[in-house]
N, C-alpha and C positions, 0 to 999 in steps of 0.2 A: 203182725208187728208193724208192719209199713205203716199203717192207719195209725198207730200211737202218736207219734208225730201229730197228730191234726188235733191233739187232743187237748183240751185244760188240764195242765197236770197239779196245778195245786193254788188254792187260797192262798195266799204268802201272808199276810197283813192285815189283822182288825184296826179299827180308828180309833187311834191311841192320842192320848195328850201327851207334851213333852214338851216344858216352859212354858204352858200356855199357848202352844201350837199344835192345830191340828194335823196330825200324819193320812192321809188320804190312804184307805183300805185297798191292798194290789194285790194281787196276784200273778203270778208265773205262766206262762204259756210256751207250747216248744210250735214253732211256725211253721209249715211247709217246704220250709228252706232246713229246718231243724236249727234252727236260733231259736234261744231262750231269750225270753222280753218279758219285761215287768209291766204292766198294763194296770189300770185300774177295775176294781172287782166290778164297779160299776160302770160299764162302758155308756156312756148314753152321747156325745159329742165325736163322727169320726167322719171322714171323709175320704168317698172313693174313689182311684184315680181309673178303674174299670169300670166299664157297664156291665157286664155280666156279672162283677160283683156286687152292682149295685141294683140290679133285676134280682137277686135272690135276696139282697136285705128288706130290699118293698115288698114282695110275695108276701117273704117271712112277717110281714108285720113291723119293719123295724127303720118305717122311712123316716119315723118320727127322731131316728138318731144320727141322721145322716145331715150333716151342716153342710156339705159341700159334694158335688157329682159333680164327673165331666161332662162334655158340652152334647155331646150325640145323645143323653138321656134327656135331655133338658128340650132338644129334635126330636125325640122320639115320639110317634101322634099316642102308637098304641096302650106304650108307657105311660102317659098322661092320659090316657083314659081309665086305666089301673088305677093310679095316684095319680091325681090332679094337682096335690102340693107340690111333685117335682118339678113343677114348671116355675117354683119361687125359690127353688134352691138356689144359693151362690153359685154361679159359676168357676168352679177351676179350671178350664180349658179341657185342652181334647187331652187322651191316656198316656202318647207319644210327647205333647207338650204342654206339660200341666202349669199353671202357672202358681210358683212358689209362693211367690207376695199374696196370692189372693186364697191360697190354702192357708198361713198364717193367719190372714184374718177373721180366718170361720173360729179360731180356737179350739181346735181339733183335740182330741185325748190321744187319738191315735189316725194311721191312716191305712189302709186297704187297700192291697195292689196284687196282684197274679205271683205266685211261685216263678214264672217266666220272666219277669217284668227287668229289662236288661239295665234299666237306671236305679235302681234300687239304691247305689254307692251315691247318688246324686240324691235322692231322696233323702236319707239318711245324712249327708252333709250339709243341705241346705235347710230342713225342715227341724233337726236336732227332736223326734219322736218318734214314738216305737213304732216303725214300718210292719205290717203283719203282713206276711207272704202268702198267700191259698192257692192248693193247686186247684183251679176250676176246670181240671179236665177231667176230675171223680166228681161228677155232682154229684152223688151221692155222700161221699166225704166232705165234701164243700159243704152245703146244704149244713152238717150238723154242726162244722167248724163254725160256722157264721151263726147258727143261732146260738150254740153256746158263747159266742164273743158277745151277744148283745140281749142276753137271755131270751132268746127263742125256742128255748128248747121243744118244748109240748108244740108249738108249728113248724118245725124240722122236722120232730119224729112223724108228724104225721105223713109230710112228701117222702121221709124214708121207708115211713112203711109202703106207701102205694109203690114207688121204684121198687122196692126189692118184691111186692105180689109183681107188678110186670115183669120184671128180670126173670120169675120164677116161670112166668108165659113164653117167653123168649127163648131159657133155655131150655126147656121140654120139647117146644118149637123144631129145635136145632140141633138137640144130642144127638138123633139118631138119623140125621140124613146120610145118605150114604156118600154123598158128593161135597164139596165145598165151594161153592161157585167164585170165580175171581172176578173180582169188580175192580173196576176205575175210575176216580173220579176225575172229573174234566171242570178245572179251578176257570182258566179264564184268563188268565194274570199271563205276564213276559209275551210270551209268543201270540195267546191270548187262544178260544178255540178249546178241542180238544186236545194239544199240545204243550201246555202246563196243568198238574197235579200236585194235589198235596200229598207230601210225604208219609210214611208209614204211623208216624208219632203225633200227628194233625189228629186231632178231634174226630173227622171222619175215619182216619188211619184207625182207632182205635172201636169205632162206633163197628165197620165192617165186621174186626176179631171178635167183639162181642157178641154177633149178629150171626156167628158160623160163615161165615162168607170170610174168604182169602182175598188180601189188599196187594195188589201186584205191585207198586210202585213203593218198593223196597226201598228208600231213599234213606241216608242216616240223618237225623237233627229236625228240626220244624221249619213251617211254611212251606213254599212251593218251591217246582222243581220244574223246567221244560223239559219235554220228552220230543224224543225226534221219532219221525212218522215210522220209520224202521221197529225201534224199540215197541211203539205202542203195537203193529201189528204182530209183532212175536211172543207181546203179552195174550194177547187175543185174549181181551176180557169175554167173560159171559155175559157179566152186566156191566152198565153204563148207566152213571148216573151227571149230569148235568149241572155243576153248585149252582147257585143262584147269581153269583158273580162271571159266571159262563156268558157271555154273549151271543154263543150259537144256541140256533132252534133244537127242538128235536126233529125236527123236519129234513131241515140243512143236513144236520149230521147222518141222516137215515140217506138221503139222497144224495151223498157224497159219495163219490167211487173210487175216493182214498180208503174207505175205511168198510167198502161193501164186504169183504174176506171176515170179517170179526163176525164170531157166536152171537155178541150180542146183537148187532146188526139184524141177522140173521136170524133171529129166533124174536127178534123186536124187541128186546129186553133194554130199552132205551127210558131213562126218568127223569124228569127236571126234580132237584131236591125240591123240597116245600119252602116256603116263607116265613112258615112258623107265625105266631104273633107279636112278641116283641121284639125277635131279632130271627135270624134263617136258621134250618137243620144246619147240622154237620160242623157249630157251632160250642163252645164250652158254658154252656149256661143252662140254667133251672127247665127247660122245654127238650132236654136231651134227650129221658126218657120217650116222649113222646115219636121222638128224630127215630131212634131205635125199633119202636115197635114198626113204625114206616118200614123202614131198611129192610128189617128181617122180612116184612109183609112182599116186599119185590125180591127178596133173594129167594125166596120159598112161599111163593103162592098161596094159597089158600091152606096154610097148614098152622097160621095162628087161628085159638078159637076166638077170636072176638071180632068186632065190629070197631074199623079203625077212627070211622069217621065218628061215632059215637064216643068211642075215649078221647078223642078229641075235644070230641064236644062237653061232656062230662069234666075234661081235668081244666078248662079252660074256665066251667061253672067253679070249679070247689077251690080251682085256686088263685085264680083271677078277677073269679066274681062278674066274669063277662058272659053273657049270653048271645052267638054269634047265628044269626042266618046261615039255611042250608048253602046259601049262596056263598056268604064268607066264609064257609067252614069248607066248603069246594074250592075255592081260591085259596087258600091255607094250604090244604094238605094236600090237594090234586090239581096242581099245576098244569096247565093242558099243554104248554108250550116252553 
């Protein structure tokens, strides 16, 4: 029932005349936020104030409807080697400071923003158009929400079906261990180090629960959290994983004699997340599944059947259309430091 929500619920409107004026054909939509918005049946005019939303409308095929991104897609190299048209999009500024005037003048139908997205009341007041909310922390619901918004269907279903055959790897993987390993992850942010984490409800918070691994940093609400050196030692993770926004090595942290007492430590179960290609693991975007298979692959060793570096390589071909050297695909996914 959750997932209804995300759904198209109905046509509203064929294109009617009335005085000699056209009625533009709409229909209804219930948003991630569960607002009902009247939208056009034909969406081809919208603008994203996410990259992650706006990395799964290019995948999907659907850059050609996108009048406006924000700025860090428009920086992004890997992005623009996917689509090379993002580099002629309008600018609307960065997701935190979008710029209103210049969203106006893309003439947007509509605009695409995060379930999260805290200015939504600002959006909606200044823009006077249907804000569409997506929670992009279910890629796999996102994913179908967005190609039904911009008729992608038939290229949705296809990333859904491959996630739900990997989810089906994952959890077979992980039903029957007998342990749950607790990991940590070590964000980088406030204290900086291993001493800020994100919390239980962070993207990784949810990647770990999916993955059969227990997230120790039981924090309530999103984004990060400082941990004091006490705390993290009486968590005694098993594993350690490193975000990519971490500043410490694995090195540093293995030779550190604050933290020589931890399992992980100890059994070397230390990981810098991946970089991913368009944007890093542990992230809310179209490369999660891939984040996922990694995960579960360090929380339980050699107990996925496949070859990680090759579904790498493969989902990067079918859905990217990029073909990466063994070199890049080791810099990707196996981060050495």
């Amino acid at each position: 029932m959750k997932k209804i929500l995300s759904v198209v619920i109905a046509v509203a409107v064929l294109v009617v005349y009335c005085g000699g004026q056209t009625i533009a054909a709409t229909r209804t939509i219930i948003d991630d936020k569960g607002r009902s918005l009247q939208i056009p049946v034909v969406l081809d005019r919208v603008v994203s104030v996410s990259s992650y939303i706006t990395f799964t409308t290019i995948v999907l095929g659907g850059g050609d409807k996108l009048v406006g991104v924000e700025t860090s897609c428009l920086n992004n190299k890997n992005l623009n080697k996917i689509y090379p048209e993002v580099a002629q999009k309008p600018d609307i500024g960065y997701e935190d400071t979008p710029n209103y005037e210049g969203i106006l003048k893309t003439n947007p139908q509509a605009i695409l923003t995060t379930s999260w997205d805290k200015k939504l009341k600002t959006l909606e007041s200044k823009l006077k158009l249907p804000i569409i909310c997506i929670n992009m922390d279910d890629t796999r619901a996102s994913t179908k929400f967005i190609g039904d918004l911009i008729g992608k269907q038939a290229e949705a279903k296809k990333y859904t079906d491959y996630y739900d055959e990997k989810m089906k790897i994952i959890n077979e993987a992980v039903s029957n261990q007998p342990t749950r390993p607790k990991v940590y992850i070590a964000a980088g942010y406030g204290k900086g180090g291993l001493q800020t984490t994100w919390t239980k409800s962070s993207t990784w918070g949810k990647d770990v629960a999916a993955c059969g691994g227990t997230y120790v940093a039981n924090f309530k609400g999103g984004g990060t959290r400082n941990v004091s050196e006490e705390q993290l030692l009486n968590w005694n993770p098993d594993v350690l994983i490193l975000d990519q926004s971490c500043f410490e090595s694995k090195k540093s942290v293995m030779n550190d004699v604050r933290w020589a007492s931890l399992n992980a430590i100890k059994s070397k179960a230390v990981y810098r997340g991946p970089d991913g290609y368009i944007s890093t693991f542990g992230r809310p975007h179209i490369e999660a599944i891939l984040s996922r298979l990694w995960l579960t692959d360090k929380l339980f060793p050699g107990k996925l059947d496949l070859d990680i570096m090759k579904v790498a390589d493969d989902f990067y071909q079918e859905f990217y259309g990029v073909k990466l050297s063994n070199k890049e695909l080791r810099d990707r996914m196996m981060p050495e430091n």
